[in-house]
N, C-alpha and C positions, 0 to 999 in steps of 0.2 A: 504494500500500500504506500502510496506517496503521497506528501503534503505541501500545497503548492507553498505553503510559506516557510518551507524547513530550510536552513540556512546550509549552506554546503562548502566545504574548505575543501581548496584540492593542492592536497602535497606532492610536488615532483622531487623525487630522489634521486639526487645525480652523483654518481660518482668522479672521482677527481680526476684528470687525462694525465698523460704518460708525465715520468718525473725526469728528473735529470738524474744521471747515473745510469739509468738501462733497468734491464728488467732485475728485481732483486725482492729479498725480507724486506720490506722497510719498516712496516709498522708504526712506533712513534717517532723516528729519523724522518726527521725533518728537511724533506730536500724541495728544494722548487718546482715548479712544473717545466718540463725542457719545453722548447719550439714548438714541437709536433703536440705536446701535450696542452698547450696554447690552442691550437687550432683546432684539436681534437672539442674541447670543451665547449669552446666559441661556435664551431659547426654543428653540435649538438644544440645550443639554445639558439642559435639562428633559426635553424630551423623551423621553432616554435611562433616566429614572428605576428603579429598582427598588424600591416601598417608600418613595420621599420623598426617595432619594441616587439622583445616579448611579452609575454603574458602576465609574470609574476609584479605582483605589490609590494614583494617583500623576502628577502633572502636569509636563513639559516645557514649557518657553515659550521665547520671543525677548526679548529684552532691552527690547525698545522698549515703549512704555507702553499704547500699543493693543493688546497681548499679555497683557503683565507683570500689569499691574493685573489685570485679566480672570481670570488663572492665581491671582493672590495672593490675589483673592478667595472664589477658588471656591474653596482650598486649605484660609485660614482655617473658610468657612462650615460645610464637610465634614469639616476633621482630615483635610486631605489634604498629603503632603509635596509643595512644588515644588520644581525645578529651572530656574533660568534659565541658558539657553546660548547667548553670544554669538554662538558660530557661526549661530543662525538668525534673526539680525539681516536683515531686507529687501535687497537688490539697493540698494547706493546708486547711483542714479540720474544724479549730476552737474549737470550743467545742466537736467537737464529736472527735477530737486527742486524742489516746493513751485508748480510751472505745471500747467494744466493744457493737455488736449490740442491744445483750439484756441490757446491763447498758444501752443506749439511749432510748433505749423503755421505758424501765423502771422509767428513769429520766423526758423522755419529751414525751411521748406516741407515737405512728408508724406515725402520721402524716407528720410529717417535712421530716421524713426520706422517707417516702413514696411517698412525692411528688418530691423530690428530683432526685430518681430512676426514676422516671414517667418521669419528663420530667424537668434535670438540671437548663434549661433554665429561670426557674419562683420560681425555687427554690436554696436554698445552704445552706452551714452548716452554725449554728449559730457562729456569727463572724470569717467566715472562708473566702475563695476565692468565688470568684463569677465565674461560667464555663468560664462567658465571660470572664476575666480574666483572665481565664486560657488560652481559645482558643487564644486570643491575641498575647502570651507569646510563645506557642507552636505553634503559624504561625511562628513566625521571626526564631526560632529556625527552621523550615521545608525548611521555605524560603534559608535560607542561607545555610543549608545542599542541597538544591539543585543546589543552584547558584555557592555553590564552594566544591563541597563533596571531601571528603580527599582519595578517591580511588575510584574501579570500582565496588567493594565489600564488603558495611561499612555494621558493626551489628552495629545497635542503642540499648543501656539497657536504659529501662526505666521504664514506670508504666503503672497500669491499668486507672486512671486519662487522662496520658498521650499519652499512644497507642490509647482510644478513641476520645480525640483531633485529633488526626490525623488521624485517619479512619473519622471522620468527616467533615476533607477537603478535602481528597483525593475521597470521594464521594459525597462530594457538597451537603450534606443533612443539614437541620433545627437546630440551636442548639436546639432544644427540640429531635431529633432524636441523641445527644451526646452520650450515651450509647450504640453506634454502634457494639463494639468489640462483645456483648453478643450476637449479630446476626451470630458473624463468627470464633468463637470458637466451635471445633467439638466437645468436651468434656461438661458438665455443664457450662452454663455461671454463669460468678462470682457471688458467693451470697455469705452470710454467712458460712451457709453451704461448697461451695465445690469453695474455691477461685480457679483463675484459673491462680496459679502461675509456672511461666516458661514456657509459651508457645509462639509459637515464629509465627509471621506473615509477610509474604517475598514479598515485594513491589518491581517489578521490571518496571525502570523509564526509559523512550528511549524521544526521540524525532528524528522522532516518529517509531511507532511500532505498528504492526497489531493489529485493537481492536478484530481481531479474537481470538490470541495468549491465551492459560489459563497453567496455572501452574499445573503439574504432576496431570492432570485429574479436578481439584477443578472449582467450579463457578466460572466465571468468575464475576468482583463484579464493573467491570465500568471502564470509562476513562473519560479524562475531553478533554476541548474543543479542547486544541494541539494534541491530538487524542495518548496521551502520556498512556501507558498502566500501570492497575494496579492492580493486582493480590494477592493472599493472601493465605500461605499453614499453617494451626496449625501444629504440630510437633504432632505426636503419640507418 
């Protein structure tokens, strides 16, 4: 059932584009976004245009500079208000910050890592965050972007860590099902190989709003008990 005066916020979650250094752990290493990861990001909200602006009123980021910068710009260029929110700082990593995947194989064999990928929940980097920890951190940040969102149309920058935090509330699955985003990226899901940097996943939030409703064609991917809808478009 839908009501024609129900107020509706629609969150796009975008991930940060390529860093400088190459492909690696980063986690909370803090590197800039390279060239390519400039245009990646840029080509991604271009695309959203209405008129020569995008769409959004209002930008959430992560504190880290392959976010931040990204948000502050697009902020300035448009008169758009940001917010940086430590809580959606990256998964720090531990020992596996600033290696990449074959120096960890290499270092400590595909076990740790493997189980890790398999299922966050029983596993984590060595002396790094715990998922739970993370998830914890990335609810109140969710929490409160819901409770008081700074427009009708916020982009959030954040992470690959961090976008699956949040696919993992917003579908009420298992932390061992934490690695959610690779279910619904149209592209490779992230691996070594083929990160799946700059893609953007568009949660639109009512209270309430037909669990029929799906976003320009895509699976529909769930609702939670307020019957409050939640949908998901990658960016081609």
């Amino acid at each position: 059932m839908r009501f024609a005066n129900a107020e509706i916020t629609t969150i796009d979650l975008m991930r940060h584009g390529e860093p400088q250094g190459g492909r690696m752990l980063r986690g909370s290493t803090d590197h800039p976004l390279s060239d390519t990861g400039w245009q990646q990001v840029t080509d991604a909200v271009m695309r959203h245009t209405v008129e020569g602006r995008p769409p959004y009123d209002a930008i959430v980021s992560s504190p880290l500079a392959r976010c931040r910068e990204f948000a502050l710009w697009l902020g300035e260029e448009f008169d758009l208000p940001v917010q940086v929110d430590d809580d959606l700082a990256e998964l720090h990593l531990g020992g596996w910050e600033g290696k990449t995947y074959t120096q960890v194989y290499e270092q400590e064999g595909i076990e740790q890592m493997s189980a890790f990928w398999f299922d966050p929940a029983r596993a984590a980097p060595p002396g790094g965050e715990t998922y739970a920890e993370l998830d914890a951190r990335v609810s109140e940040a969710w929490r409160r972007l819901l409770a008081n969102p700074p427009g009708y149309h916020v982009l959030v920058v954040a992470h690959l860590f961090v976008c699956n935090a949040l696919f993992r509330q917003v579908l009420e699955q298992p932390f061992s099902n934490g690695l959610v985003m690779d279910l619904l990226c149209r592209h490779e899901p992230p691996t070594p190989r083929t990160p799946c940097y700059g893609r953007e996943h568009i949660y639109r939030v009512g209270r309430p709003v037909s669990a029929r409703e799906a976003v320009s064609g895509q699976r529909r991917l769930g609702h939670d008990k307020s019957n409050t809808f939640f949908g998901a478009l990658p960016c081609r």
